[in-house]
Backbone bond lengths (Angstrom), bond angles and torsions (degrees), N, CA, C in turn:
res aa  C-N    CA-C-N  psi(-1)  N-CA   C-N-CA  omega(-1)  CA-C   N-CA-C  phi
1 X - - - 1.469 - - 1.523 112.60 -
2 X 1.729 125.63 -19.65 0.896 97.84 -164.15 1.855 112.60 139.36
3 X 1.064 116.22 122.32 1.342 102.05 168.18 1.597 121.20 -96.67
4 X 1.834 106.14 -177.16 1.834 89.29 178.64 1.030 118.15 -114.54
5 X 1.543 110.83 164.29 1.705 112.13 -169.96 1.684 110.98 -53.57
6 X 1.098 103.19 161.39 1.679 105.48 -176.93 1.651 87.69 -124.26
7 X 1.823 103.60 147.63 1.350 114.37 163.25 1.827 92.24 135.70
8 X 1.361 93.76 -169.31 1.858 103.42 -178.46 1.266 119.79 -60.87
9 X 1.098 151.38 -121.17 1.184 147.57 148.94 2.050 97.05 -166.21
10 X 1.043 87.27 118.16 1.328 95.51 179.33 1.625 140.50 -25.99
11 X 1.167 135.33 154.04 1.798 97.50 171.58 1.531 131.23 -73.56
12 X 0.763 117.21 151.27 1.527 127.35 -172.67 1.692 109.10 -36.35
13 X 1.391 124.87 -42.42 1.327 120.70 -154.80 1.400 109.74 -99.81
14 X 1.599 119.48 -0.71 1.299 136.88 177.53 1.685 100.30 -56.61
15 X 1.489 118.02 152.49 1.006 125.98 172.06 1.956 98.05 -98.37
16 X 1.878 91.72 170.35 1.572 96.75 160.12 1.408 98.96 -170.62
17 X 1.591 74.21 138.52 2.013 96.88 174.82 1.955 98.43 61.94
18 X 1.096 149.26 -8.07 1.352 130.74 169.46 1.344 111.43 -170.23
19 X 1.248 130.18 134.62 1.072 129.90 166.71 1.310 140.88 -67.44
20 X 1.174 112.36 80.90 1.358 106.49 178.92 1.503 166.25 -108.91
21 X 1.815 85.56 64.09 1.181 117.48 -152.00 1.657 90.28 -109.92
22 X 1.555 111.22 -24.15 1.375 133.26 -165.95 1.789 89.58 -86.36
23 X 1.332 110.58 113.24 1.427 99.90 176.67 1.674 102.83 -103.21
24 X 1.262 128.40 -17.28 1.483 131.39 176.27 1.776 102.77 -46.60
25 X 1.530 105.00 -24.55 1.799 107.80 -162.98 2.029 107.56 -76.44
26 X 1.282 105.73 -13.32 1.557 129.76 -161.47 1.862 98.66 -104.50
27 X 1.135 120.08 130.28 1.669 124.13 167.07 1.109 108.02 -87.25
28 X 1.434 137.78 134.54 1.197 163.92 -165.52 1.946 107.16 -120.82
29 X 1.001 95.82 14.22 1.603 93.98 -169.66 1.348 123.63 77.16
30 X 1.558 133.00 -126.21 1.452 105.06 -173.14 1.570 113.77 -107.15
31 X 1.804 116.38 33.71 1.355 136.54 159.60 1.405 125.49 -123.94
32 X 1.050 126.03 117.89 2.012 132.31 -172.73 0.995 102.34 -63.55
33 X 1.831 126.29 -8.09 2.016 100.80 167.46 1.459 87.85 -126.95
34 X 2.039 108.43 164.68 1.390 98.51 155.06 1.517 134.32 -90.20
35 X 1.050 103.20 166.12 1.939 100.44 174.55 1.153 96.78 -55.80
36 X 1.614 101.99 166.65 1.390 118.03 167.14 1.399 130.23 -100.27
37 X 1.355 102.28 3.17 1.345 113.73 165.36 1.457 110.46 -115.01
38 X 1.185 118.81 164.41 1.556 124.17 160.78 1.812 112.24 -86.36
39 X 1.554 95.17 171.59 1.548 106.28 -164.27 2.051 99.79 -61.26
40 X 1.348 110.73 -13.28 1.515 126.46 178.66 1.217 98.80 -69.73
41 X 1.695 117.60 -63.74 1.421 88.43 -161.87 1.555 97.32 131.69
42 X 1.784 95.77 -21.45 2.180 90.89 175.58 1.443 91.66 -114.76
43 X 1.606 91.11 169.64 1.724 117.22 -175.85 1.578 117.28 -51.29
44 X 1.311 119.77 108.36 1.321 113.91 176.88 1.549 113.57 -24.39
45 X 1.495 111.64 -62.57 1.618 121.02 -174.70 1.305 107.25 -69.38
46 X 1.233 147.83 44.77 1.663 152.42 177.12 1.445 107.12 -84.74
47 X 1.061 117.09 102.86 1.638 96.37 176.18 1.266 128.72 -90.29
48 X 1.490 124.05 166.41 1.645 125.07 -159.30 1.867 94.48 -79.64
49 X 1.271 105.70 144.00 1.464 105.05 154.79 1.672 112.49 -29.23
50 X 1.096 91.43 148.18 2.106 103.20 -177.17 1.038 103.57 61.69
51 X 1.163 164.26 -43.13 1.201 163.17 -87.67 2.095 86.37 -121.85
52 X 1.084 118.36 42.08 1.965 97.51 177.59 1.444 107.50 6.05
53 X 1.324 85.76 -147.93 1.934 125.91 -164.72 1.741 95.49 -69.71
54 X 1.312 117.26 -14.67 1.854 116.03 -166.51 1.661 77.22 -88.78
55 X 1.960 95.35 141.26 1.115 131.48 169.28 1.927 129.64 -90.51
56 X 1.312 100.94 63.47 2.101 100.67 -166.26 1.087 105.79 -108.65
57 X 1.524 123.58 38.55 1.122 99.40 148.24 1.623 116.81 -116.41
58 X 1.331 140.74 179.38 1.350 110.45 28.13 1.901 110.52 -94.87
59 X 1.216 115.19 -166.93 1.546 114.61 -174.88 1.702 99.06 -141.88
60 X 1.184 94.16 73.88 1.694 101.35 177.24 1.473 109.29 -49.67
61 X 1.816 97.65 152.92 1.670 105.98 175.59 1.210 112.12 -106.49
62 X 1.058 126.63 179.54 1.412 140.81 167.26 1.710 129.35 -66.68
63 X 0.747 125.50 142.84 1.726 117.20 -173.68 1.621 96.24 -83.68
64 X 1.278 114.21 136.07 1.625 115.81 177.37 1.292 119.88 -118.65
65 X 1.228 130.07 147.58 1.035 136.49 -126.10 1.623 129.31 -52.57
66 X 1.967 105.85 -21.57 1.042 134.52 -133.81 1.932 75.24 -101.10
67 X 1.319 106.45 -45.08 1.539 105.99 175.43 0.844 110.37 -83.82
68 X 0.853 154.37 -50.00 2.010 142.92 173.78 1.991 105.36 -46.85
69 X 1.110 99.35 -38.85 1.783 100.75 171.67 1.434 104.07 -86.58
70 X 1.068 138.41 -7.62 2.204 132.12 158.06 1.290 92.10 -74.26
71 X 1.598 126.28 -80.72 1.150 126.57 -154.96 1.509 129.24 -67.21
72 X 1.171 108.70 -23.42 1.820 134.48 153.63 2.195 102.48 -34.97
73 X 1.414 96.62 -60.34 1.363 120.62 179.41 1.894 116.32 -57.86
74 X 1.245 80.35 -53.68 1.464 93.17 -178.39 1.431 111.43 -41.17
75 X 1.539 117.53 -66.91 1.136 141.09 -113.05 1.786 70.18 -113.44
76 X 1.472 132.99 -39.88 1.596 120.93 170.60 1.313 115.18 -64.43
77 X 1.361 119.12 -40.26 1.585 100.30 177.93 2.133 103.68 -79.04
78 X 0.910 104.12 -34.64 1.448 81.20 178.17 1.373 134.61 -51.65
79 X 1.644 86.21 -41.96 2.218 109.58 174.60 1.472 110.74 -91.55
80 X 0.835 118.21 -3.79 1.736 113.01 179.76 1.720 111.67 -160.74
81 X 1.415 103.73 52.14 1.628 95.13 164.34 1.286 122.45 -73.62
82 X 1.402 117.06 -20.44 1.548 104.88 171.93 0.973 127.39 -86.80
83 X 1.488 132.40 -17.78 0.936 129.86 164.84 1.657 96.75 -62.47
84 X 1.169 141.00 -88.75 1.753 128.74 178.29 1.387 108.91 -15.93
85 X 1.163 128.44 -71.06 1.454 117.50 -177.99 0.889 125.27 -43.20
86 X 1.812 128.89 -27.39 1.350 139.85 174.58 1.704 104.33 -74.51
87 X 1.340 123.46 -53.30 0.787 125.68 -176.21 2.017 127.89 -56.34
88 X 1.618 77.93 -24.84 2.177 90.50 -162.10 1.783 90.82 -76.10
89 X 1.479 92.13 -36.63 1.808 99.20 -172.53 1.461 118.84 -58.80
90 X 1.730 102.03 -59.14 1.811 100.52 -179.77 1.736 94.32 -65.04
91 X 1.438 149.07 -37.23 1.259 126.61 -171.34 1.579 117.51 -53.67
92 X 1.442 114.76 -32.97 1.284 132.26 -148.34 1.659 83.44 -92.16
93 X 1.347 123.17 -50.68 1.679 126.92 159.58 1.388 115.42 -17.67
94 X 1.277 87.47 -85.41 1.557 97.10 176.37 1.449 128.53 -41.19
95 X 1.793 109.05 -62.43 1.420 100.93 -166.74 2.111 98.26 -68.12
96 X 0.890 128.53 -21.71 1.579 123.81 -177.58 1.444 113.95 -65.12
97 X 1.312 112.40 -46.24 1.352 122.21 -170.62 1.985 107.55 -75.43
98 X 1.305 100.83 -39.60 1.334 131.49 -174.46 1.806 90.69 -40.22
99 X 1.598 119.09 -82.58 1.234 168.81 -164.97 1.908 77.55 -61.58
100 X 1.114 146.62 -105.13 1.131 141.84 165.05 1.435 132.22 -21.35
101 X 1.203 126.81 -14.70 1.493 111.58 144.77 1.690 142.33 -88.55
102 X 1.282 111.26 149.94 1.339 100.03 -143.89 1.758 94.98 -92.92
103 X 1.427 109.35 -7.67 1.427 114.43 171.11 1.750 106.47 -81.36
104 X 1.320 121.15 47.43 1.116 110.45 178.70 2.432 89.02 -165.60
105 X 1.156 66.81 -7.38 1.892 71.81 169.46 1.923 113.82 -57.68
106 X 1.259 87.21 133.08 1.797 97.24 160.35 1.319 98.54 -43.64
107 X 1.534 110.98 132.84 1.617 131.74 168.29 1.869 101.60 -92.46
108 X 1.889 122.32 72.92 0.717 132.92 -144.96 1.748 91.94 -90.50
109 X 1.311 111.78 -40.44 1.346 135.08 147.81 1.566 117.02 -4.39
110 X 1.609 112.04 -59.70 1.379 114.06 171.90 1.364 131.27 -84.52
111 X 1.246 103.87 17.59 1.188 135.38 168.85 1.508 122.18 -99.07
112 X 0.899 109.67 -50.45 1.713 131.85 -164.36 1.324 112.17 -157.73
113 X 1.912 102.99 101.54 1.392 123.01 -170.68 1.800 102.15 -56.80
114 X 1.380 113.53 -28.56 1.517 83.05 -169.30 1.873 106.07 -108.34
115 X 1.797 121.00 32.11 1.207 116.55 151.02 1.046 121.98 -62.65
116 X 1.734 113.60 142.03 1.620 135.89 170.42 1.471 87.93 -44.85
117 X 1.427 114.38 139.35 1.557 141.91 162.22 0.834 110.36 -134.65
118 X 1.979 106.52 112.04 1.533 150.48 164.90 1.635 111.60 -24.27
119 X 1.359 109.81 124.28 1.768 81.09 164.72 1.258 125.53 -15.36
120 X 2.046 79.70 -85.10 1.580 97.49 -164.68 1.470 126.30 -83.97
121 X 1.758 104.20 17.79 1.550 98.15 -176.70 1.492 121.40 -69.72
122 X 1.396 122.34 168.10 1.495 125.00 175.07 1.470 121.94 -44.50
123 X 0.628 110.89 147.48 1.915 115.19 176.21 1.519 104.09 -119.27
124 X 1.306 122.86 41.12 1.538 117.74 171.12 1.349 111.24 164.30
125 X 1.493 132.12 150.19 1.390 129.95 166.81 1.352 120.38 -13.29
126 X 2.118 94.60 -60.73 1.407 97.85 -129.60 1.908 79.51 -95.07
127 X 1.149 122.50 -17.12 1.909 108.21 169.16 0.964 101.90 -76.99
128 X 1.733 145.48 -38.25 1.776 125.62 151.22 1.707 112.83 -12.39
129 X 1.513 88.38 -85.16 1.917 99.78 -167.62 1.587 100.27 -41.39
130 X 1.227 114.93 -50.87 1.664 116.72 -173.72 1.663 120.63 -35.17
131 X 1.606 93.58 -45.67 1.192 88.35 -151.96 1.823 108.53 -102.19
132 X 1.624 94.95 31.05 1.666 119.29 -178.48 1.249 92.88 -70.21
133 X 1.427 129.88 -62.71 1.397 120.90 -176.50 1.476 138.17 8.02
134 X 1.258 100.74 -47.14 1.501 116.09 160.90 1.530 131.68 -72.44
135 X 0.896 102.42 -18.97 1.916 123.13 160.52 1.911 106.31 -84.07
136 X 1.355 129.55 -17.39 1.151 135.37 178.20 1.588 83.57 -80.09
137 X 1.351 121.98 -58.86 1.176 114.37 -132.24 1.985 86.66 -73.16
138 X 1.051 110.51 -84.29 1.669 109.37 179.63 1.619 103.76 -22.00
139 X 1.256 140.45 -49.37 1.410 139.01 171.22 2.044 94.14 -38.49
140 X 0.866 105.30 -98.05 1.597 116.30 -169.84 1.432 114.21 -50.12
141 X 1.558 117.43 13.90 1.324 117.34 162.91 1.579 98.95 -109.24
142 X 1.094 124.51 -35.10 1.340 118.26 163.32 1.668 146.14 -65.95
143 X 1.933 97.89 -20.49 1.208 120.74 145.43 1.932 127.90 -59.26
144 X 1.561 79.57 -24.76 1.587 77.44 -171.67 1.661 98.20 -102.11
145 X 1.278 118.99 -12.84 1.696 110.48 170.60 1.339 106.01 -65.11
146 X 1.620 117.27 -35.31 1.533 113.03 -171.91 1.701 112.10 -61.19
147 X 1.609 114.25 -60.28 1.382 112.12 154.35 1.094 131.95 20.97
148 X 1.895 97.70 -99.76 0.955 129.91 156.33 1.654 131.44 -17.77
149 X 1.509 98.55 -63.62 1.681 101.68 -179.65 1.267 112.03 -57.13
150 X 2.203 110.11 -45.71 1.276 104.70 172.00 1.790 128.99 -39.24
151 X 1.703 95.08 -43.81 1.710 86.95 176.12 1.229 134.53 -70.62
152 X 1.506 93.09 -30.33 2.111 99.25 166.30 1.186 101.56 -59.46
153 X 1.643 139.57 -54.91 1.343 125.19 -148.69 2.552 101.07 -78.12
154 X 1.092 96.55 -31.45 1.543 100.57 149.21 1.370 126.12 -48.55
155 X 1.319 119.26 -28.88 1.484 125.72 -155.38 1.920 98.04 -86.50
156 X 1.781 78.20 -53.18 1.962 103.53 -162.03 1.962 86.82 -64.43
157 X 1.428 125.70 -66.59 1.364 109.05 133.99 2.090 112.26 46.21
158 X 1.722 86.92 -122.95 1.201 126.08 164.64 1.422 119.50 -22.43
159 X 1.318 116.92 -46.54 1.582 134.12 -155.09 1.554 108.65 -98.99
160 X 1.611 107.32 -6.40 1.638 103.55 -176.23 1.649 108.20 -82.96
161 X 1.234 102.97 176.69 1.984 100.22 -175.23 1.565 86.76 -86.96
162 X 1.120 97.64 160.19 1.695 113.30 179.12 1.322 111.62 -114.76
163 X 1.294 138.00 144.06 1.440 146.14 -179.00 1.441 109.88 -145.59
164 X 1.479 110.63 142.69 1.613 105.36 178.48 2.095 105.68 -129.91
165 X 1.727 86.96 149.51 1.613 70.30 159.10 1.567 101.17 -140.68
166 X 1.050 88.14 165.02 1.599 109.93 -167.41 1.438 124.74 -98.13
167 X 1.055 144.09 125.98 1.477 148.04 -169.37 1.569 110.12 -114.03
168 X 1.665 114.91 135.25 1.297 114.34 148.58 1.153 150.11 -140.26
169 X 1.427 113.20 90.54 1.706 119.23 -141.76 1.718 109.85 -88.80
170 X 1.461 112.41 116.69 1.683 92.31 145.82 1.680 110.40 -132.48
171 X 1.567 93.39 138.65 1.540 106.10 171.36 1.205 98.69 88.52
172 X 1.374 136.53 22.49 1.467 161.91 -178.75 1.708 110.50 46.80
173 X 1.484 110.65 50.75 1.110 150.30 -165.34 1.826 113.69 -132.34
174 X 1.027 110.82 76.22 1.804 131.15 166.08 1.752 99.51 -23.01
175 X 1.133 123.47 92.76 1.339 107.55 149.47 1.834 129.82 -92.05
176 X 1.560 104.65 -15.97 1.376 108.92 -171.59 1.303 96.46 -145.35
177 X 1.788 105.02 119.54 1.707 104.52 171.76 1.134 86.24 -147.21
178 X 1.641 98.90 146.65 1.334 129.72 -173.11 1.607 111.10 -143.69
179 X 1.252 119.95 101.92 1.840 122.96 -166.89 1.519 98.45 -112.03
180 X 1.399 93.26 150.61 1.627 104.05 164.86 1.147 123.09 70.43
181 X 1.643 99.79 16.76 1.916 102.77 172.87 1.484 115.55 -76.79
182 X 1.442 103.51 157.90 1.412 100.91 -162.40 2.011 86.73 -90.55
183 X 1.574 86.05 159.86 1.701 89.92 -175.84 1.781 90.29 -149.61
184 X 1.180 96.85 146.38 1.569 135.77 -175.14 2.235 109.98 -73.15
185 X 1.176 88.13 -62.28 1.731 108.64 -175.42 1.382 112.75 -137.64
186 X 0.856 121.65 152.67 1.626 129.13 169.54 1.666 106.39 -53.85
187 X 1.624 112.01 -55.77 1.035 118.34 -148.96 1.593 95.30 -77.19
188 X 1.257 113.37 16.59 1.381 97.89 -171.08 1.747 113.30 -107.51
189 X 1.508 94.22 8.24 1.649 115.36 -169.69 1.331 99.25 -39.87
190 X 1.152 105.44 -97.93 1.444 115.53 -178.11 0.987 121.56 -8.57
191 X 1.406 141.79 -68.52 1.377 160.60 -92.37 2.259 85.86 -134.10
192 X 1.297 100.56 -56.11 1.323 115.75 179.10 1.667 135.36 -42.11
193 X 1.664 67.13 -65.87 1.985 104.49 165.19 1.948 118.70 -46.73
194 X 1.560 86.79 -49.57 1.757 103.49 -171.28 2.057 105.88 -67.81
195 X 1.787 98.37 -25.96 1.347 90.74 -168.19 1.689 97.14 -85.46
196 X 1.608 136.30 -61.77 1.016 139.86 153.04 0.993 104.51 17.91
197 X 1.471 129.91 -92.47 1.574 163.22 -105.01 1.406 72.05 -96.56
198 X 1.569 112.89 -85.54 1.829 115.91 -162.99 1.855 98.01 -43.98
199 X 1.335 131.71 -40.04 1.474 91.63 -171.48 1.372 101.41 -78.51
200 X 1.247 146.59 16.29 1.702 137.66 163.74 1.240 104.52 -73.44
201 X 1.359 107.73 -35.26 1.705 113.01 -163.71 1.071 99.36 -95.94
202 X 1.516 146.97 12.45 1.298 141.95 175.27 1.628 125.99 84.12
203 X 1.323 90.04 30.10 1.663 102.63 -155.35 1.468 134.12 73.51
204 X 1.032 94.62 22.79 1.857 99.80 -143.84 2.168 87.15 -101.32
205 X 1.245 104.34 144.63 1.884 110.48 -171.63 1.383 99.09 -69.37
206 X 1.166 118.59 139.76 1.834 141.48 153.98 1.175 124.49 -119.46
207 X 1.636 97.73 101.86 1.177 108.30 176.52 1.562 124.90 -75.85
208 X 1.341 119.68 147.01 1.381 118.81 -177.15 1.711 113.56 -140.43
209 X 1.339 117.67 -165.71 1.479 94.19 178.97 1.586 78.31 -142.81
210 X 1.157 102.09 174.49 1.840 133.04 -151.34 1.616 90.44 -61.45
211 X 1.403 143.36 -51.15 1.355 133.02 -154.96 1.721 97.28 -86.19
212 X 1.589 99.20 113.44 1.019 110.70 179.23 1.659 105.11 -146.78
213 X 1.128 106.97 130.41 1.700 130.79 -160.15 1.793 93.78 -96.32
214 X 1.571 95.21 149.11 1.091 120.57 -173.42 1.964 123.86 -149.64
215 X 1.299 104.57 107.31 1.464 101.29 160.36 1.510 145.32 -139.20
216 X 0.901 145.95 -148.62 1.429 145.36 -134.59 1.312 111.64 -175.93
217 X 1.467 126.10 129.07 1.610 145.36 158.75 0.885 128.58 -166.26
218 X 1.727 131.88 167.63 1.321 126.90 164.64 0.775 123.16 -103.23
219 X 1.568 137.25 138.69 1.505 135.86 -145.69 1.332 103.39 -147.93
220 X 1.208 126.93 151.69 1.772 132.76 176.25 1.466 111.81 -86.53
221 X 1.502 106.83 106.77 1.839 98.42 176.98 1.289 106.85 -68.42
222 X 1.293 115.89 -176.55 2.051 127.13 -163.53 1.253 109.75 -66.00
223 X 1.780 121.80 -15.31 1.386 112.56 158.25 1.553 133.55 -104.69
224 X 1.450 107.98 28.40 1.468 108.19 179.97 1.675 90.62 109.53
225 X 1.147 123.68 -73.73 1.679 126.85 -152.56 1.242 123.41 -28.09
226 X 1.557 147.93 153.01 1.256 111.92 161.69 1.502 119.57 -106.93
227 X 1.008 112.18 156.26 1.959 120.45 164.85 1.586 115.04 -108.59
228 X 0.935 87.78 167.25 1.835 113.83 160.29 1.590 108.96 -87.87
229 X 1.682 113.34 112.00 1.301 112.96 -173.73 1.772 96.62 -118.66
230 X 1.372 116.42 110.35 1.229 127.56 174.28 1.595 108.10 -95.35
231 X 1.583 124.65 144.03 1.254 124.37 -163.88 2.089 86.00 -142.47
232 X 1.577 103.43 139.44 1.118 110.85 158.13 1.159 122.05 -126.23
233 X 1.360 132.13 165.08 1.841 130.93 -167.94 1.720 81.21 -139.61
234 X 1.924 96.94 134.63 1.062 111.80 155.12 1.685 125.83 -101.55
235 X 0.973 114.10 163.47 1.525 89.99 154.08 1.724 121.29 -142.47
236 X 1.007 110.32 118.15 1.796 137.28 -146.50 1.838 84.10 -70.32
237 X 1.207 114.11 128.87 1.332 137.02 162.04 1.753 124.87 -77.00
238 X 1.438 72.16 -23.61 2.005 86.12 -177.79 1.662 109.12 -159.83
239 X 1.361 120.96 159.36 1.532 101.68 141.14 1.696 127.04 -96.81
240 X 1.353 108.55 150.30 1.515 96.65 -179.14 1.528 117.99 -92.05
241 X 1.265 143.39 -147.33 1.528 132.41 -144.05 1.671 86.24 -93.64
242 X 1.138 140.12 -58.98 1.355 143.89 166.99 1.485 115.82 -6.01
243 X 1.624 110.06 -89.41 1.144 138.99 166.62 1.636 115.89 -35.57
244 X 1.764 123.95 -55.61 1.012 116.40 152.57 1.212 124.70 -58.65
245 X 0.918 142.56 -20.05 1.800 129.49 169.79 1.804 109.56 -82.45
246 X 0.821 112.27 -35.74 1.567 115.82 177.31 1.740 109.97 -102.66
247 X 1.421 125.72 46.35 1.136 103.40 140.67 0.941 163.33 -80.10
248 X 1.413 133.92 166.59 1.561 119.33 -164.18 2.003 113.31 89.80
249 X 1.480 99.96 8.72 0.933 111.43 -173.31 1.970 107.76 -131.74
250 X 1.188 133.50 154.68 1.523 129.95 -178.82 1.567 92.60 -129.96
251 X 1.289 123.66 161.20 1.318 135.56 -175.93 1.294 96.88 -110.17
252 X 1.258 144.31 114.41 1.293 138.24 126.65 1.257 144.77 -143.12
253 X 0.945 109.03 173.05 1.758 116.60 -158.98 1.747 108.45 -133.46
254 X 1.105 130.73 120.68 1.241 132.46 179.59 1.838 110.87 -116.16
255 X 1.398 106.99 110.73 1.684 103.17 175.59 1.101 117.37 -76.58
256 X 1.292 126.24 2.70 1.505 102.71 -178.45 2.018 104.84 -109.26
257 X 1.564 98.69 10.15 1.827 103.19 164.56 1.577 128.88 -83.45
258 X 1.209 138.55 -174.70 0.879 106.91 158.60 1.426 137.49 -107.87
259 X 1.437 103.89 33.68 1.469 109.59 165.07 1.802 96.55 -108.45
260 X 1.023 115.60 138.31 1.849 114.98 158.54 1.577 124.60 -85.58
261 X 1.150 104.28 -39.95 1.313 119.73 -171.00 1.521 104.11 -39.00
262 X 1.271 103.83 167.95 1.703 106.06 168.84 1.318 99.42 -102.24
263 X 1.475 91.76 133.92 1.411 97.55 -176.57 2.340 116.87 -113.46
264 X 1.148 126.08 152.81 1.259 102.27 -167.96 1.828 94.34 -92.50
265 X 1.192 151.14 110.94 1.391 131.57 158.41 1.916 105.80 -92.66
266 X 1.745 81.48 -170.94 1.611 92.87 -161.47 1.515 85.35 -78.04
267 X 1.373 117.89 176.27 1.331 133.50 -162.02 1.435 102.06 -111.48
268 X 0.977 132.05 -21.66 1.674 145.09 138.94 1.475 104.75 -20.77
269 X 1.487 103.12 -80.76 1.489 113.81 165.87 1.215 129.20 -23.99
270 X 1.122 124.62 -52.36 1.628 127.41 -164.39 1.162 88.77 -117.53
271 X 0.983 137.61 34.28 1.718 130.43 123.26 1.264 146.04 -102.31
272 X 1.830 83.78 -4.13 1.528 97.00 174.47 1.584 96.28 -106.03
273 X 1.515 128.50 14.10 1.149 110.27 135.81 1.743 133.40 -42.71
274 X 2.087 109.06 140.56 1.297 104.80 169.46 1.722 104.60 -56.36
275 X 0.783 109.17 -43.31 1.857 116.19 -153.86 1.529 102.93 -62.35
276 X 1.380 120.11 -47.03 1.664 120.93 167.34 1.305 105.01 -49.97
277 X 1.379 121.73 -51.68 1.770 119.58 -159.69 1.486 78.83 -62.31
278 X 1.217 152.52 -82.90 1.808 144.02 -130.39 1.152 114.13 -75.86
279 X 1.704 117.73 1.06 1.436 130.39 168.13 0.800 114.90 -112.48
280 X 1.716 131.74 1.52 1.413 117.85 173.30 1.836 73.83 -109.93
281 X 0.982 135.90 -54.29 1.535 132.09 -166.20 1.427 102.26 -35.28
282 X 1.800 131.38 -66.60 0.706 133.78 171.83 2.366 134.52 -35.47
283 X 1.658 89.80 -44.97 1.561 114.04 168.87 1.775 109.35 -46.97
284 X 1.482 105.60 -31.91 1.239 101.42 -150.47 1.471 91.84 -108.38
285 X 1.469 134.17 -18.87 1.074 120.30 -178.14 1.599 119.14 -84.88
């Protein structure tokens, strides 16, 4: 991977490669600042028990199921009411007309010689069953509405802002976390994560080795909205000159608090993060 820079290491409060003190530069979803509360209801900047004067929270949740099925909805009647309107109408077609023809009447007749017999009703079981077809057909239009929703709710999906955070464990020990960065593509994790990380570390190389974990959810940013929250795990082969001089310490920086900066806390700390416990929980299973 690389060896590490040699020389001082800069002061702590220096920026690199972006400013991020400038929060207008960061997407927030469909507002350029964040709330000041979280989707809870407490102060973004609240800090966790133990946690001193260092600022990590907030610790966003996950969107559950009940909201991903509102906003799934939402976002179809807003983007595709006509298609629904097309759809509610021919259903409502069908089952009326369906129910109203008399070639589709109970053959009550073969039951009871002296029932009224329909013109056009069946004269036997098997022209009954025959003439179900039309109950296939409304069936497989309703199979195919389901489909359908599946691909809108894929679509709405697609259309949320994406954010990643980045992990860097050795000895199942967090030295570099970085949450709530804004990200472009999925595929760009990797590639993203590795640059991030080095400006925490001062630019300085982190080496890692090939097994590196990866996942995916939807999560409520600090004003309700949801995103796509992608998370990667490294795992550090070494520390480089940085990291060895400051141990006992983790680098991180969380954008969706209200400090941005990277900040150094105790390493205590960011292990009594939830998000460390489900990455070392996960490591071990």
């Amino acid at each position: 991977m690389g060896g590490s820079d040699e020389g001082e290491a800069p002061p702590e409060e220096q920026s690199y490669g972006m400013d991020y003190e400038d929060s207008s530069k960061w997407s927030y979803g469909p507002t350029s600042k964040p709330s000041a509360l979280q989707f809870d209801g407490t102060e973004c900047g609240s800090r966790r028990a133990g946690a001193g004067p260092h600022d990590i929270e907030p610790d966003l949740r996950p969107l559950n199921w009940q909201g991903r099925w509102w906003r799934t909805w939402e976002y179809l009647f807003r983007n595709h009411w006509i298609e629904i309107a097309f759809f509610i109408i021919v259903m409502a077609a069908l089952i009326i007309k369906t129910h109203a023809w008399e070639e589709l009447s109970f053959p009550w007749q073969l039951l009871n010689a002296t029932a009224a017999l329909p013109v056009a009703a069946p004269t036997s079981w098997a022209d009954y069953i025959g003439r179900w077809q039309t109950y296939l057909a409304v069936g497989t239009l309703l199979v195919a509405g389901f489909v359908w929703y599946g691909e809108i709710r894929d679509e709405w999906v697609n259309t949320r802002p994406k954010r990643m955070s980045v992990f860097f464990f050795m000895d199942d020990k967090p030295h570099v976390i970085i949450r709530y960065v804004w990200l472009a593509d999925a595929g760009d994790m990797r590639a993203w994560g590795q640059q991030v990380a080095r400006q925490a570390v001062h630019g300085q190389q982190l080496d890692f080795s090939p097994d590196i974990e990866a996942r995916e959810r939807l999560e409520k940013w600090t004003n309700g909205d949801p995103f796509m929250h992608y998370a990667v795990c490294f795992k550090l082969t070494g520390l480089n000159d940085y990291l060895r001089k400051n141990q006992g310490i983790c680098r991180y920086q969380n954008l969706a608090g209200d400090i941005k900066d990277v900040q150094s806390i105790p390493l205590e700390n960011a292990v009594a993060l939830r998000v460390v416990s489900e990455w070392q929980m996960a490591s071990k299973s």
